[in-house]
N, C-alpha and C positions, 0 to 999 in steps of 0.2 A: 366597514365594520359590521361583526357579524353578534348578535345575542341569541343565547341559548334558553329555553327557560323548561323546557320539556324535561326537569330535568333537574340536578341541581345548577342553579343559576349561573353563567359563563358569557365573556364578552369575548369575544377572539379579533386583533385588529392585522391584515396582510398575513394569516393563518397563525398567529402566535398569539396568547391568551393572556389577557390585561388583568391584573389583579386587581381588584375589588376588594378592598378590607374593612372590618368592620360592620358587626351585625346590621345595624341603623342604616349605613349605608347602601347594603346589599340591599336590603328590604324598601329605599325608597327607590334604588332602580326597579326592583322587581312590578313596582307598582306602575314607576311608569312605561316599562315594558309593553306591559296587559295593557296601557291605554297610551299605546307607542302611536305619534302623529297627531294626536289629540291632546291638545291642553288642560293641566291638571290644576287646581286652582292650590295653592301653599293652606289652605284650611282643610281642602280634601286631602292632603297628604297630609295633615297631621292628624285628623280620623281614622287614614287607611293604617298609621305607627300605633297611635297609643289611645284612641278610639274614645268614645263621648267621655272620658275622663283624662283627657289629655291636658295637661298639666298646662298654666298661662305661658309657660316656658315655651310650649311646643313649636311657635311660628317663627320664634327667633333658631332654634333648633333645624328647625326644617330647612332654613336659609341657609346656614353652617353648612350640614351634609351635601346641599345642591351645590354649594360653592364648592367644597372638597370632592363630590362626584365630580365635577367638569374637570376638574385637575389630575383624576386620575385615568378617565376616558381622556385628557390629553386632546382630541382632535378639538377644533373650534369649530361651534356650529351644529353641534352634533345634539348636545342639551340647552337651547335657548329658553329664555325669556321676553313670553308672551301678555298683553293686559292682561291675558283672559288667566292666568299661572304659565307652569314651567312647561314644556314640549318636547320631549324625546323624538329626533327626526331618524325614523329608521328606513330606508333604500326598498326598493321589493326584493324581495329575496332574500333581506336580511336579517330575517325573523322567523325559527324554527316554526311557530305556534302557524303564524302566517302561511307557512310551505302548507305546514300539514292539515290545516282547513280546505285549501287549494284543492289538494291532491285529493283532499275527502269528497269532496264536492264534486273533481269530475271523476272520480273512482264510482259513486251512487249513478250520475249520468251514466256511465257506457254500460253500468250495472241495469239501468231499466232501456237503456238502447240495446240488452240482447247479449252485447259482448263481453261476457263473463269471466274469458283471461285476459282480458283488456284489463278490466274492474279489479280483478284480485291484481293483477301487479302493482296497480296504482294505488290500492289498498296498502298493500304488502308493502310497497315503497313509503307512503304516511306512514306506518305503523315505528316505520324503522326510525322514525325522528324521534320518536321516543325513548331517553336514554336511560330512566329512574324516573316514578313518582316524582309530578313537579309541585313547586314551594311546600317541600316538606323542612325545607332548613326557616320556613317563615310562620309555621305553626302556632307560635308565638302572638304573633301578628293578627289584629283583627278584619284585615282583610284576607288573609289567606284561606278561610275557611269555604267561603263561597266559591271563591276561584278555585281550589281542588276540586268540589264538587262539581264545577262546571265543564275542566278539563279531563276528568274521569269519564265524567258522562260520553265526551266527543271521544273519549279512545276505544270505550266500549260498545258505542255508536261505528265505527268504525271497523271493530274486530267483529262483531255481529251481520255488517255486509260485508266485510272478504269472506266470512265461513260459507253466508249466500251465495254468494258469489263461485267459492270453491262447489259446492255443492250441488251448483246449476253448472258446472263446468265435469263433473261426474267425477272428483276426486273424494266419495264421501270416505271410504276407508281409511283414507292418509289424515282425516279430522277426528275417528271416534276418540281416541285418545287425549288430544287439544281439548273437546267439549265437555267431555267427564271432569276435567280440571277448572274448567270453566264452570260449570254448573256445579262445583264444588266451592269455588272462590265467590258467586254470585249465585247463591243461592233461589233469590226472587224472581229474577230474570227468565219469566214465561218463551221468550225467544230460544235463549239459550238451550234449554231446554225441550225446545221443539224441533228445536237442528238436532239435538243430540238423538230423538228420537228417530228423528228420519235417515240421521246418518249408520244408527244401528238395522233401521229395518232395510235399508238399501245393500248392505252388506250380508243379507242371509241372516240377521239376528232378531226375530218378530220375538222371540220371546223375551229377549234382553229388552228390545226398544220397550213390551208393555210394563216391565220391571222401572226402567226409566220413568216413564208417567207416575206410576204407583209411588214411589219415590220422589218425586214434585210434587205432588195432590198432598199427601204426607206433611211435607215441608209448608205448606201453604195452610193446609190448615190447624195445621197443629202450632205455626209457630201467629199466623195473623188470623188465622178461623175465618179464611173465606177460599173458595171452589179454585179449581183452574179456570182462566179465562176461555172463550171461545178457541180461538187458537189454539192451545193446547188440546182441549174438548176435543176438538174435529181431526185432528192428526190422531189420535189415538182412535176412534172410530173408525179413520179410513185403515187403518194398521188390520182391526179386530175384522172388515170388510177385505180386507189385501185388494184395496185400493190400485187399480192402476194409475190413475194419476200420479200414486207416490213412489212410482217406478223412475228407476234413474234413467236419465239421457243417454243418447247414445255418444258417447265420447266423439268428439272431434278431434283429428289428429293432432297433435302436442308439439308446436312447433319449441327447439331449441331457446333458449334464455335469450332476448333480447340481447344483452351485452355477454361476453365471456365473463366467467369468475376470477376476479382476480388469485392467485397462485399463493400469492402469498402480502405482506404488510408493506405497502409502499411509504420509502421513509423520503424526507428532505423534500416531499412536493407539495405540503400543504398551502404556501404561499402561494404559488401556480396554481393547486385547484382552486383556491379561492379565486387570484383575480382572473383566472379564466371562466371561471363558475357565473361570474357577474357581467362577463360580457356575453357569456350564451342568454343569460337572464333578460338583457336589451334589445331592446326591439331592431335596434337599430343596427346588429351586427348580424349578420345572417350566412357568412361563409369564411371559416377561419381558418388554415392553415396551419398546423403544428410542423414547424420547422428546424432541425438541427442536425447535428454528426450522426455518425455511425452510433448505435448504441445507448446514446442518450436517454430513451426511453420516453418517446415519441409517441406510442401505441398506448402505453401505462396511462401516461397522464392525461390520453384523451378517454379512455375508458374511467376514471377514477372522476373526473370532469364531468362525463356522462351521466354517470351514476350518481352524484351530485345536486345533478338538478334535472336527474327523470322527473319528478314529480311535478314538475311547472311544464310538462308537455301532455296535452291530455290524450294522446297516441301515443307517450311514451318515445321510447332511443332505437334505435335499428342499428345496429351492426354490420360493415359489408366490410371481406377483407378482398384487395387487388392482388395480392401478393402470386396469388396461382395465373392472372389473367396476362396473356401475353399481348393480344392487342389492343390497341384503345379505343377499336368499335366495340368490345365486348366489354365495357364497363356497365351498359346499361342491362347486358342479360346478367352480368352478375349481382346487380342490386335484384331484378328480378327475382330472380334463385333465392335470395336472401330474404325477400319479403312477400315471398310468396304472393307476387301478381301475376295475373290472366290476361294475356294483351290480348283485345278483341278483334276481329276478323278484320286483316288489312292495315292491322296499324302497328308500326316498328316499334322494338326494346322501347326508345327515348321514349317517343309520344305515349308509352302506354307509364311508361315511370312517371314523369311530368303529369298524366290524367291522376296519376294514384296519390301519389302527393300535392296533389293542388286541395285538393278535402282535407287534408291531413292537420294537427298540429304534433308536429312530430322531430325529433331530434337525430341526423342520421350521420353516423359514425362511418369515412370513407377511412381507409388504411391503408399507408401503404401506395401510392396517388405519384410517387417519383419516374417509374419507368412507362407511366401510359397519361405523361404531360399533355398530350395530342388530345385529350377528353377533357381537360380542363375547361374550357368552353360548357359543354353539357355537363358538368357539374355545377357551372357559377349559372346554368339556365333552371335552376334547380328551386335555389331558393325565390326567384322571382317567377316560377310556376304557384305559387301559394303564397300568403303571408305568417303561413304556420310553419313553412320547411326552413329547418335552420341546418347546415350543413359545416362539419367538424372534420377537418378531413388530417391526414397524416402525409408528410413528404422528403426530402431531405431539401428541398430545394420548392421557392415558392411556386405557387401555381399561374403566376403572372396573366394573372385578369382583375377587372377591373373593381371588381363585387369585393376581393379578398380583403379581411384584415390579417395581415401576418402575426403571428405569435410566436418569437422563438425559443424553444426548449435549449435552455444551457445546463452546462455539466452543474453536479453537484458542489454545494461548498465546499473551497480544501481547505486546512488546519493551516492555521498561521505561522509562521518560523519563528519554533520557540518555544511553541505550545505544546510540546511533549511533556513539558515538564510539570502541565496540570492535565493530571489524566479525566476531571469531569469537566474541562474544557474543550478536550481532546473530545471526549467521547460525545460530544453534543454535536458536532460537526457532521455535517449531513453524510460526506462520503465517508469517513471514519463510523458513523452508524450504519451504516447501510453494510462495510465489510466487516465488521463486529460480527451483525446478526445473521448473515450470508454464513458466515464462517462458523458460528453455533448449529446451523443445519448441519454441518459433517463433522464438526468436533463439539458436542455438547459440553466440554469441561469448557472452553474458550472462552476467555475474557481479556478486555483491555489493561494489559500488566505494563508495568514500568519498562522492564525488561526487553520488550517486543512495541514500546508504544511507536520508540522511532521509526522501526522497519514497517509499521502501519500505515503512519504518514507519507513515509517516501514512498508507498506503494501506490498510495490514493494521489499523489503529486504527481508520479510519472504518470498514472494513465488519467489526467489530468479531468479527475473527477466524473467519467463517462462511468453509468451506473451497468451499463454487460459487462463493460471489461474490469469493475471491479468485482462483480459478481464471482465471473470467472478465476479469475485470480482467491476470492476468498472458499473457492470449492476445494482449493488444493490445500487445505488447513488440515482437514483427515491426514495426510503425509506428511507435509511438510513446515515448518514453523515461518512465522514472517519471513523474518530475516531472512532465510533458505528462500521462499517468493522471491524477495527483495532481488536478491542476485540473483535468479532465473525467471526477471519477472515475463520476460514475450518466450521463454520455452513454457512458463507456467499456464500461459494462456490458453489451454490447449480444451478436450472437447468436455462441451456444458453436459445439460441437465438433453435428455433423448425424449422427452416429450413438447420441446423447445422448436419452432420453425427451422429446417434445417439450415437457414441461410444465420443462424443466432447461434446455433450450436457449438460455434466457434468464432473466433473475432477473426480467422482469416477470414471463414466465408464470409461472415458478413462486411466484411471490406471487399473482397472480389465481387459480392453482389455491387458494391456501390462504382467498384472501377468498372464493370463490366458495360456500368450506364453511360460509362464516359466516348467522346469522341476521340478520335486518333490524335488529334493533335492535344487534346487533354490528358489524353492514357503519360503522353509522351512529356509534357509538360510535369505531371503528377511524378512520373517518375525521377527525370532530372531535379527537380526538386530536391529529393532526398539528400541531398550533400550537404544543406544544411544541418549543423545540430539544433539550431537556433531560432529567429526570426531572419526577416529581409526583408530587405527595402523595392523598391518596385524595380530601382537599375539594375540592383544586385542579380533579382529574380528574373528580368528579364534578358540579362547577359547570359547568367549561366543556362536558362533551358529553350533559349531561343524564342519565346514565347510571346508575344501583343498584351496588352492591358488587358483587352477584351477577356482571352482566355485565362488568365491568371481570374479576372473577377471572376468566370463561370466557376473554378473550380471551390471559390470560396462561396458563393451564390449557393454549389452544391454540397457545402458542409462537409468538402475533405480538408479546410482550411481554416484557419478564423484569423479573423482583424483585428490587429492590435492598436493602438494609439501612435500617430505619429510622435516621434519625438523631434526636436528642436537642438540637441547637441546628445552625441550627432546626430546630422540633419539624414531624416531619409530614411530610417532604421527600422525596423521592427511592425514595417508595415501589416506583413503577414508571417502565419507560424503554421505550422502542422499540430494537429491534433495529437498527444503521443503515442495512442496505440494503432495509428497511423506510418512511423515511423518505419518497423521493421516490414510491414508489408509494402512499401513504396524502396527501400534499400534494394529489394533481389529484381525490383522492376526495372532499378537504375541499369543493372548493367542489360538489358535487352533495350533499353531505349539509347545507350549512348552507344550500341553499334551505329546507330542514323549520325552520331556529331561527329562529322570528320572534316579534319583540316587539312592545309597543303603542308607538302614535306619540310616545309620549311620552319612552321609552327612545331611538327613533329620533334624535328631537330633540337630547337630550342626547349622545348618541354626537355626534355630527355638530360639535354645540355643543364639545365637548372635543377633538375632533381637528382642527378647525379647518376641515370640510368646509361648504361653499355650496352643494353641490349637492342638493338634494332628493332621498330614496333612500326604497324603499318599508321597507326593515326591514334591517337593521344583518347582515351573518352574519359566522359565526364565521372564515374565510377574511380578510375585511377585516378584524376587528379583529387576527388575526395578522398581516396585511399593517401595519398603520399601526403598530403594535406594533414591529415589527421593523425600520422608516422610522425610529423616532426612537432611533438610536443613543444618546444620551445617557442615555434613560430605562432604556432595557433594560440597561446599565451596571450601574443601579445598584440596589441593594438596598431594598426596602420594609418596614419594621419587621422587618428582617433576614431577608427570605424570597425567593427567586431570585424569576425573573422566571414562572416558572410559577405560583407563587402570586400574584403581583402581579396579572397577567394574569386569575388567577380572580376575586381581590379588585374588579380593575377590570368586568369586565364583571357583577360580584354586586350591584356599588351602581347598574348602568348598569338591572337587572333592578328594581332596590329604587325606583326614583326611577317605574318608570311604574305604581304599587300607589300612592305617595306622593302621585302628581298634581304632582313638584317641579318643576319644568327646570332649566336649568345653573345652579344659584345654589350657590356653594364662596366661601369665600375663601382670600388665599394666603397663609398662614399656613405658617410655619416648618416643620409637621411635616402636620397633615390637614385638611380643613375639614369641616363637617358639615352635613347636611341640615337647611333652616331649617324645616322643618316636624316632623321626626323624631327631629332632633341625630345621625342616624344618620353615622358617619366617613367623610370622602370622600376616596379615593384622593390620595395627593397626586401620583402620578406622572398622572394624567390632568389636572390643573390643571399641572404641567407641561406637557406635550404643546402646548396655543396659551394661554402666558400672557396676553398681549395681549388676548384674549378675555376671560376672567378679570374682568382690570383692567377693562376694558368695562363688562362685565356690573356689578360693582362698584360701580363709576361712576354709572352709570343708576341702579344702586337709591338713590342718595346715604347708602347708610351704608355704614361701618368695615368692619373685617375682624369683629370684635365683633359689631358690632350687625347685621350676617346671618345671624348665629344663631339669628336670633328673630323673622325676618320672610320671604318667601315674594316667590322669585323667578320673574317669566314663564319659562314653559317655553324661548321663544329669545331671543336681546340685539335690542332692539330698534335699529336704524338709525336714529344720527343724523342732522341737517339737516342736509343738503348732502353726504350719502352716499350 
């Protein structure tokens, strides 16, 4: 549970935000906020409400609200009862005011240890918890007066060493403006004032900067009738002397923003940055792994995480992306490169990384970590070089060492069926918000209309919630209307945003980046696949693509798959599924993978024989029997000894495998339920004696016996052609 107080007042519990109603009640949280972990005694809260005239009422009062505060915080445990009074127990991390002490404190440190953009980021980072004047809705209140005062003082405390900070960092020009406003809003403020002077005389302006003074001095005694302080005094002396000391630094070169800037408003991950946020926060988690598909947005929500809880690392995030590095010795010259370290004479990338970050407390953002697994090791050596290096890394697939905790990134909430028919239901939904506002980027009229809400939903269901490929899909909104997507959604998928990684620019590339990681007998596996529309079971899967347990889990291990729930009737089903925007780039791979599946002539035969083909084909693949499969609507319908069409599909092509070991050809009969091999009695599909009844009966026919008596005798491999055919 997270509270805001920086601010007006906010409790946020798994990133969604608990209401709080009621004046009285807000204002005894707010109290015990400010004195969160420490017990409050039920008489001091009723001095901090309604203060040395608080009514005989007040203590029975006080009760009331603490009893209906815990009710509406919901969690237990959270607001106990102590002898000593009441106890607000809040987490480290879980208190804005808390961060921003933190951050203030080691931003002053690195500020008198020299390191100046060290100080202003961590400055600049506290500053940023500030969201509005805090307990201004408690004004009322006779404790609120103090505490404003107090937390004024620390923000202006605060903004007075980052301008230091900037100003020993040689950015005085980029401040005069900030400080005229400042020294406008805080008039008294001798500091303020003396930055602003040094920032104009650093910049070529001595005569502004001595206007400045004249202008304080003015204000000081005119408004309290007493001098500038020394401070002030001696900056304006050294001005009138042109002082070299108050010559600027010589800039040191400006390395890039620790983390990129995020693009644009990331929607639907607030929950994630939260519980990810609290475990970078523990000690006890030191190397995480973001996990999921193509697309997902993997990189976002370790960057948004990042930036979250920079300010509890007193060196701050680092950034390194793998994306460009092709080997996995060269991971350690690319964090180099990235953080600008000096390996000393005789000593390698690692060891000189490992020395830089053993000092460090520091938060380092790896990306991108799937195709150079072979360095996994010297990354999990990382966090146990220091107790400060906490390592956040990006993958599709775990880094399987010992140190990791896995975290894995799932697609977007999708809209529930049904839910079109409230469109601020509709539009609360993580992937349904996420292509709304995607889609306001190229069509600013756009909005969620009744009209379009269906074609919205279906669009966010088939590419089942992965946040590129909705993206992608909502850029085509300038052209074309949902709907028009809806029916073109994998030709709509076509090329992104061009200052986008080129492997993002489009969801084929970034799926050929991810097949490209695969082994041969995965590429191959991946491929045969595809004949599902559906889920499968692990026999199904393993019949149709020829494939080992082993290799089916890697491909799910590598997030071109995901696991579904076994089911219990029917048994066996829907163990794994494809991702959907997955689908169409694993279809054009089937038919290059099923030249390898080839069977004897005799398999051929009977294929041929059951689908009703005349044409002579050297070996049956798996492409065409999806193809024929998916022709005969009526079969795929329906259910086979109650197992989808995935099984059936297995079932079918197992007996087509079983029949050329047997020596059989097309001999079945059509029997109510299955027919069976006359030489085996093994069960023959009956949805393929479906498929060209006619044939069937033929075949039948010729042999002159029953549906019985084929049980027991041996049919030629094809129907022979009668006279005059």
């Amino acid at each position: 549970m997270e509270f805001r107080i920086l601010g007006p007042l906010e409790v946020r519990a798994s990133g969604r935000a608990v209401e709080i109603s009621g004046a009285k009640r807000r204002a005894l949280l707010g109290v015990l906020v400010l004195e969160a972990n420490r017990p409050v005694s039920t008489q001091r809260l009723a001095l901090a409400l309604w203060g040395p005239d608080a009514p005989p009422s007040a203590i029975k009062a006080v009760q009331v609200q603490v009893s209906r505060l815990r009710r509406a915080l919901g969690e237990t445990g959270v607001l106990e009862t102590t002898p000593a009074g009441y106890r607000l127990l809040v987490g480290a991390g879980e208190l804005d005011l808390e961060r921003f002490e933190r951050a203030l404190a080691a931003g002053r440190r690195a500020l008198a240890a020299g390191d100046f953009d060290r100080a202003a980021e961590l400055l600049q980072g506290a500053l940023r918890l500030w969201r509005r004047a805090p307990l201004e809705e408690f004004a009322w209140a006779p404790f609120a007066a103090p505490e404003i005062r107090r937390l004024e003082e620390l923000r202006l405390i605060a903004v007075e060493s980052r301008v230091e900070a900037e100003l020993a960092a040689g950015r005085h020009a980029e401040l005069v403006a900030e400080l005229q406003r400042l020294t406008g809003e805080h008039p008294w403020r001798e500091r303020l004032h003396a930055q602003l002077m040094l920032a104009l005389y650093r910049s070529g302006r001595q005569a502004d900067a001595l206007a400045a003074y004249r202008q304080a001095r003015a204000v000081m005694v005119g408004q309290l009738g007493i001098e500038p302080g020394a401070e002030l005094h001696d900056i304006h002396e050294a001005v009138l002397a042109h002082d070299a000391t108050l010559d600027a630094p010589t800039p040191a070169l400006r390395r890039a923003s620790a983390l990129p800037a995020a693009p644009n408003r990331t929607i639907g991950r607030a929950a994630d940055i939260g519980l990810l946020s609290a475990r970078l926060r523990a000690d006890e988690t030191r190397l995480i792994p973001l996990t999921g598909p193509v697309g997902v947005g993997k990189t976002r929500l370790a960057l948004d995480a990042a930036r979250a809880v920079a300010a509890d690392f007193a060196d701050g995030t680092a950034f390194v992306s793998l994306a460009a590095v092709k080997r996995p010795a060269d991971v350690a010259a690319a964090i180099i490169g990235a953080l600008g370290i000096f390996p000393l004479s005789g000593e390698s990338d690692e060891q000189a990384v490992e020395r830089v970050l053993a000092a460090k407390h520091v938060l380092l953002v790896v990306d991108n970590c799937e195709h150079l697994l072979a360095a996994a090791p010297f990354l999990a050596r990382l966090p146990a070089s220091g107790r400060g290096v906490t390592v956040l890394a990006t993958s599709r697939e775990p880094l399987t060492v010992q140190a990791e905790q896995v975290y894995p990134v799932l697609p977007l909430a999708l809209p529930e069926p049904g839910s079109e028919a409230d469109l601020g239901t509709l539009a609360s939904v993580a992937a349904v918000a996420l292509f709304c506002e995607r889609a306001r980027a190229h069509d600013p009229g756009f909005g969620l209309k009744e009209e379009h809400a269906s074609a919205v939903a279906a669009i966010c269901r088939q590419l089942d919630g992965l946040p590129l490929a909705i993206e992608l899909a909502a850029a085509r909104c300038g052209l074309l209307s949902p709907a028009e997507i809806a029916a073109r959604l994998h030709m709509a998928l076509g090329t992104g945003v061009r200052d986008a990684p080129a492997r993002q620019r489009t969801l084929r590339a970034t799926l050929d980046w991810s097949h490209a990681l695969l082994d041969a007998d995965e590429q191959a596996c991946f491929a045969r696949f595809a004949v599902f529309t559906g889920g499968a079971g692990v026999p199904a899967a393993e019949t149709i693509t020829g494939a080992g347990v082993a290799t089916l889990e890697r491909l799910v291990a590598k997030s071109l798959w995901s696991a579904a729930p076994k089911r219990v009737d029917p048994p066996d089903w829907g163990c794994w599924k494809r991702f959907g925007p997955t689908r169409p780039n694993a279809s054009p791979r089937c038919r290059t993978a099923s030249r390898s599946v080839r069977t004897t002539s005799a398999t051929t035969c009977r294929w041929r024989n059951a689908m009703g083909s005349t044409r002579r084909s050297t070996a049956p693949s798996v492409a065409s029997i999806s193809r024929a499969w998916t022709a005969r609507s009526a079969i795929s319908a329906r259910l086979y000894d109650g197992r989808p069409s995935g099984a059936r599909l297995a079932e079918s092509w197992s007996w087509l495998q079983h029949s050329s070991t047997t020596g059989c050809g097309a001999s079945a009969i059509r029997s109510p339920s299955v027919g069976c091999c006359p030489r085996s009695g093994a069960r023959t599909p009956l949805a393929i004696q479906r498929c060209a009844p006619a044939r069937w009966a033929r075949c039948a026919g010729r042999c002159g016996r029953s549906g019985v008596e084929m049980s027991s005798s041996r049919c030629s491999r094809r129907p022979r052609r009668s006279p005059g055919r």
